[in-house]
C-alpha positions in Angstrom: 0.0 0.0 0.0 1.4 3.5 -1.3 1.7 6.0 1.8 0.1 9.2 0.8 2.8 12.2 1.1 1.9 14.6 4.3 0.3 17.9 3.0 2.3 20.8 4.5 0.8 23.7 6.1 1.2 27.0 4.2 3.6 27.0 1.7 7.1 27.2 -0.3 8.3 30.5 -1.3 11.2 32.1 -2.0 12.3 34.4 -0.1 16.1 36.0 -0.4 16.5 32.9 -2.8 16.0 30.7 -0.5 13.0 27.9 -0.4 11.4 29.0 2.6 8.1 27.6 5.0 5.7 30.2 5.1 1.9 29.8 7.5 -0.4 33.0 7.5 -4.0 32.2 9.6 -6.4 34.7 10.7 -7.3 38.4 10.0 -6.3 41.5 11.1 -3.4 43.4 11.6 -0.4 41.3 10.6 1.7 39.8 14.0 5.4 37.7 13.3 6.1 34.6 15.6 9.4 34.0 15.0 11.0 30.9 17.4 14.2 30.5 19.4 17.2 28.1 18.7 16.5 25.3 16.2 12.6 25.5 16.5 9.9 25.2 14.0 6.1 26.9 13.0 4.4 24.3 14.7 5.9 25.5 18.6 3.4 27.9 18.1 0.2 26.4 17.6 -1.5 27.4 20.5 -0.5 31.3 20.5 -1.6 31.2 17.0 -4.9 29.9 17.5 -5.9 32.3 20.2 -4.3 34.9 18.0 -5.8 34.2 15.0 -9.5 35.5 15.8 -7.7 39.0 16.0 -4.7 38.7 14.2 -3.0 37.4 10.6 -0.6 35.0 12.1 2.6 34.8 10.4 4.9 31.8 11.2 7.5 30.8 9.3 11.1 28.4 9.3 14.2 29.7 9.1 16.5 28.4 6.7 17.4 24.5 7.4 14.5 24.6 9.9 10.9 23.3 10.0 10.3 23.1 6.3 12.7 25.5 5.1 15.7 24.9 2.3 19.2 25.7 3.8 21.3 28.7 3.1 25.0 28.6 1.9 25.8 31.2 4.4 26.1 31.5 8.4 23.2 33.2 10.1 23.9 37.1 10.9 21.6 39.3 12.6 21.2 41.7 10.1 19.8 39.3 7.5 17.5 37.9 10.0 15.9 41.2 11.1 15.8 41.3 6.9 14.0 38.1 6.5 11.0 39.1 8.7 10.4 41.8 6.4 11.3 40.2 3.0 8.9 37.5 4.8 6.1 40.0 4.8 7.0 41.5 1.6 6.4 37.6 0.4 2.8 37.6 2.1 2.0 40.8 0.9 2.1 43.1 3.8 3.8 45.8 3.8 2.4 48.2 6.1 3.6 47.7 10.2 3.4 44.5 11.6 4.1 43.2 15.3 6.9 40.7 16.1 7.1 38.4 18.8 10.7 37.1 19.2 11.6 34.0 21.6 14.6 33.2 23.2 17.8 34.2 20.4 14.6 35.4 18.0 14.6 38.1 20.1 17.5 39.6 18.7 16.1 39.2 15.5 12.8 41.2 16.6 14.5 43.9 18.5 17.1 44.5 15.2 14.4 44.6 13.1 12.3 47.5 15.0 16.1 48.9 14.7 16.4 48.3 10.8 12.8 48.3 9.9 11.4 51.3 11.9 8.4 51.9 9.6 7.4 48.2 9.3 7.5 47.7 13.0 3.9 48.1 15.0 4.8 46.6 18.6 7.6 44.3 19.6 7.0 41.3 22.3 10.1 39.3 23.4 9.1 36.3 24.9 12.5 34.9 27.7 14.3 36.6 25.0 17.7 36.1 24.9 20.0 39.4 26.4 23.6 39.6 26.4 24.7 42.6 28.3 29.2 42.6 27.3 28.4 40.0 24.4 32.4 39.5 23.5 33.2 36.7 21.0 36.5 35.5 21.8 36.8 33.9 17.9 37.1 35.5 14.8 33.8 34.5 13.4 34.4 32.3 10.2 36.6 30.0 12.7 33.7 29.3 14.6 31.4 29.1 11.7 33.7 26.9 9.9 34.3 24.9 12.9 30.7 24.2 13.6 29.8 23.3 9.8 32.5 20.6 9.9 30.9 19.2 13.3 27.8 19.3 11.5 28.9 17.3 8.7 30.9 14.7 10.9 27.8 14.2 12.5 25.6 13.7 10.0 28.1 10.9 7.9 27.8 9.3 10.7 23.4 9.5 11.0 23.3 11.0 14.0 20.4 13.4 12.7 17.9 10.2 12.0 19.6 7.9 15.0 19.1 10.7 17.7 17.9 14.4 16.6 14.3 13.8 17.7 15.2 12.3 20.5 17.1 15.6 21.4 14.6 17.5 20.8 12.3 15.8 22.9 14.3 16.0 25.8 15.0 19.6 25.2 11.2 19.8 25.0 11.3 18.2 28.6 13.7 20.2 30.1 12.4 23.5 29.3 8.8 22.9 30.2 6.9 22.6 33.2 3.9 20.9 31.7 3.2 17.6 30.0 3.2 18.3 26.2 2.4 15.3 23.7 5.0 15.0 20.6 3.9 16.9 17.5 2.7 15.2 14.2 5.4 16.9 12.4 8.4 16.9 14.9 10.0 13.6 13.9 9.9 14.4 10.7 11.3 17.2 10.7 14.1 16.8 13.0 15.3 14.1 11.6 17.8 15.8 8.5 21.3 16.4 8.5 19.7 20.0 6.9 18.3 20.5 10.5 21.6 19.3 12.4 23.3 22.0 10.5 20.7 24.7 10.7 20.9 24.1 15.0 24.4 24.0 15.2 25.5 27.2 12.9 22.6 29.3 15.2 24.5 28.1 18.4 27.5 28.9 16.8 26.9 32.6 15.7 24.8 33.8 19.0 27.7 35.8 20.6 28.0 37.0 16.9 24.7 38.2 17.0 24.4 39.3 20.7 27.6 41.7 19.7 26.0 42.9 16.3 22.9 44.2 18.4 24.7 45.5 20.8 26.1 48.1 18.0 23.1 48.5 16.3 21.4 49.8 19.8 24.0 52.6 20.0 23.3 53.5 16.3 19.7 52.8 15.6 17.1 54.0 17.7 14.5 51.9 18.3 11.3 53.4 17.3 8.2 54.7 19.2 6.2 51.2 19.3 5.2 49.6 22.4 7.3 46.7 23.9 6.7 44.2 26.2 9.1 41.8 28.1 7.6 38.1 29.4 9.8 36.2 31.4 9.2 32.9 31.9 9.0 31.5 36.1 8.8 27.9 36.9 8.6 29.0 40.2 11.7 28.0 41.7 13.8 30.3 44.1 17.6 29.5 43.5 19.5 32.4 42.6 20.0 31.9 38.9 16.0 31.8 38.1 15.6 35.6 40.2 18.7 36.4 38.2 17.3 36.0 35.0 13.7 37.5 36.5 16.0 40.6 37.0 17.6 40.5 33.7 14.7 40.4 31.6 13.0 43.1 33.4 16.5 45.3 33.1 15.5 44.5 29.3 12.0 45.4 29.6 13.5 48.8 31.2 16.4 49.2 28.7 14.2 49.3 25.6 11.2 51.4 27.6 9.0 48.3 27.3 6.6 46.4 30.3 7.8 43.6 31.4 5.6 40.9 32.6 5.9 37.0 34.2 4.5 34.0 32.7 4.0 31.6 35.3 4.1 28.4 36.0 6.3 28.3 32.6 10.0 27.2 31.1 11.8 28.6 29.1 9.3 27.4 26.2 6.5 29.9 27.6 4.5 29.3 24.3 4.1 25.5 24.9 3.5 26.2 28.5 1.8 29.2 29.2 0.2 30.2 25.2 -2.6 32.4 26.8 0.4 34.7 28.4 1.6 35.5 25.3 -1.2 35.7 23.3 -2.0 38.1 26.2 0.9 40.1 25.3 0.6 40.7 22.0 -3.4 41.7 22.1 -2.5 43.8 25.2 0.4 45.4 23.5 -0.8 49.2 23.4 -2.1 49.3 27.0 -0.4 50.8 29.7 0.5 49.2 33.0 3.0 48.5 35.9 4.9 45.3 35.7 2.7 42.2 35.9 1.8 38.9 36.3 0.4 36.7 34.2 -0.5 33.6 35.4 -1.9 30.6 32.9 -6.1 31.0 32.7 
């Protein structure tokens, strides 16, 4: 019996020429979720089905991610604050659009309000990364070269089929508090040396990155949108979780932004607390002292 092939959600376009995952839901004004490290559209199902009644919900894959071709070239921040407009420009929206940034797509959010002032409506960084004296100690095509040839080791030797799900599962478990089934699409999609590669060049090039925005902050203002800051709070007391409670709200304060708590949540607040952020974003132009926000 012939298996029938696995329809994809959205669809291919090229964007920067590169083959690229696209997923637009909903109506309204247009609002980016863009993913941290190595993740895909579908770790945002849930935000984007409570935004969706209000919002057009764009999601897509980074090169090598999700559904996305690979690039030839090294991530830089610059180019990624580029893709999420060149990504709208795709989808045909050109007029303002809210970004939500998670974990190192933070970065990418924040540069492009920096780059992109008149495309940017509202920015919400969800336990977005921050760097505060980001110093690479490598120049940065050893380290990029470096982790390409790891990449490549690993994937003659199949580690990508043999174990990349797995990894991502466990990640999964690690930076959630609550029980989350496996997606439809993960195993497939982790499963690619194309994947291994993507993952590895991101971790490689994040000082990069924290020390390109760094420069752009003392050359491009960041415009007069509203900002908000949720931190993720599993709860626990030890020093380095009310250390990084303290560093996202010196972010929140740095870029003139709210800053808010999801909580119970890990690091993946999106899996574990998708009505905070959803929260955020429709909340986005109100005015408030710090806050809470606890799962409904």
């Amino acid at each position: 019996m012939t298996r029938r092939p696995i329809r994809i959600p959205g669809r291919i376009r090229t964007v920067d020429g590169i083959r690229l995952h696209l997923l637009a839901e909903g109506s309204g004004p247009p609002c980016v979720l863009s993913g941290g490290l190595g993740m895909a559209w579908f770790d945002w199902d849930a935000v984007a089905a409570l935004l969706a009644p209000h919002r057009t919900v764009i999601r897509f894959d980074r090169p090598g991610l999700g559904l996305s071709a690979p690039s030839p070239a090294a991530p830089t921040l610059v180019a990624e604050a580029d893709r999420i407009a060149h990504v709208l420009d795709a989808l045909g929206h050109r007029g303002p659009a809210t970004v939500v940034g998670h974990s190192l797509a933070g970065f990418h959010a924040e540069a492009f309000a920096r780059l992109h002032p008149r495309r940017c409506a509202g920015l919400v960084l969800v336990d977005g990364s921050t760097e505060e004296d980001p110093r690479p100690l490598l120049p940065r095509g050893v380290r990029t070269a470096w982790a390409s040839g790891c990449a490549a080791t690993l994937s003659a030797a199949g580690v990508p089929r043999a174990l990349l799900p797995t990894a991502r599962r466990l990640i999964g478990r690690a930076t959630t508090v609550g029980s989350h089934p496996p997606h439809p699409w993960e195993r497939a999609g982790y499963r690619t040396s194309r994947v291994l590669r993507a993952c590895v060049l991101e971790n490689a090039t994040y000082p990069y990155q924290a020390a390109e925005l760094a420069a752009l902050r003392s050359s491009y203002p960041l415009p007069a949108v509203p900002v908000a800051v949720l931190a993720a709070y599993d709860g626990g007391e030890n020093a380095r979780d009310l250390r990084w409670l303290e560093r996202q709200r010196a972010l929140a304060a740095e870029l003139g932004g709210r800053f808010a708590v999801a909580a119970p949540a890990g690091h993946l607040v999106m899996a574990d607390a998708p009505e905070s952020v959803a929260r955020a974003v429709l909340d986005l132009s109100g005015k408030g002292r710090d806050t809470a926000a606890p799962r409904a």
